[in-house]
C-alpha positions as CSV (number, residue, x, y, z in Angstrom):
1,X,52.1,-54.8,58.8
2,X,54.0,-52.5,60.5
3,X,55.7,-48.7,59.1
4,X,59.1,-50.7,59.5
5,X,57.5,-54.0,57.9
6,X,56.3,-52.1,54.9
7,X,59.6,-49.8,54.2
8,X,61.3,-53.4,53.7
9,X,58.8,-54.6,51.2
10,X,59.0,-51.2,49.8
11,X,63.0,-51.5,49.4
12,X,63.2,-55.4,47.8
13,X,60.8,-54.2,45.6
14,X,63.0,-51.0,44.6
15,X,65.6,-53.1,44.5
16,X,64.6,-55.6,42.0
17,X,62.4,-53.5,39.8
18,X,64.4,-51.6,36.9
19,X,62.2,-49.1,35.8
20,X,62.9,-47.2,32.3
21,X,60.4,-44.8,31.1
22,X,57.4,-46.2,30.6
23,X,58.6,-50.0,31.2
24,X,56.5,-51.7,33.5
25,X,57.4,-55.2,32.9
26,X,58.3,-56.1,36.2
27,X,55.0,-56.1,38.0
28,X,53.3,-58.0,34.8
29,X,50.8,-61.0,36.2
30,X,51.3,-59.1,39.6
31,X,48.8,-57.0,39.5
32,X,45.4,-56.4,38.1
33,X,43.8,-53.5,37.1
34,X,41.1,-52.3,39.4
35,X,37.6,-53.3,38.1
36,X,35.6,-51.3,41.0
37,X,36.6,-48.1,40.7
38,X,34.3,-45.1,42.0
39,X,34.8,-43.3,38.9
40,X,35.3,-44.2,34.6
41,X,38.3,-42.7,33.1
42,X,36.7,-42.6,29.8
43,X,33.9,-40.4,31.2
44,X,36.0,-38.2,33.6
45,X,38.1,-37.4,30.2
46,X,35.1,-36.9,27.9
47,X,33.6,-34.3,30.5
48,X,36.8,-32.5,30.7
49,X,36.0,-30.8,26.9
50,X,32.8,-29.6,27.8
């Protein structure tokens, strides 16, 4: 895809998403979460107090 490609998926989905606060309905059974990640959350958070 090209920059001018990926500006018009970028704008339909601006479009058609109504975001309020923390309301992510929208992309619900669109997306999953990332199960490969580099890094855990959990841990990265843990090690922050120490």
């Amino acid at each position: 895809m090209n920059k001018r490609e990926l500006e018009a998926v970028w704008k339909k989905e601006e479009e058609s998403a109504h975001i309020h606060g923390w309301d992510f309905a929208h992309i619900h059974g669109r997306y999953e979460e990332e199960k490969d990640l580099p890094w855990n959350y959990a841990k990265k958070i843990a090690a922050s107090g120490d």
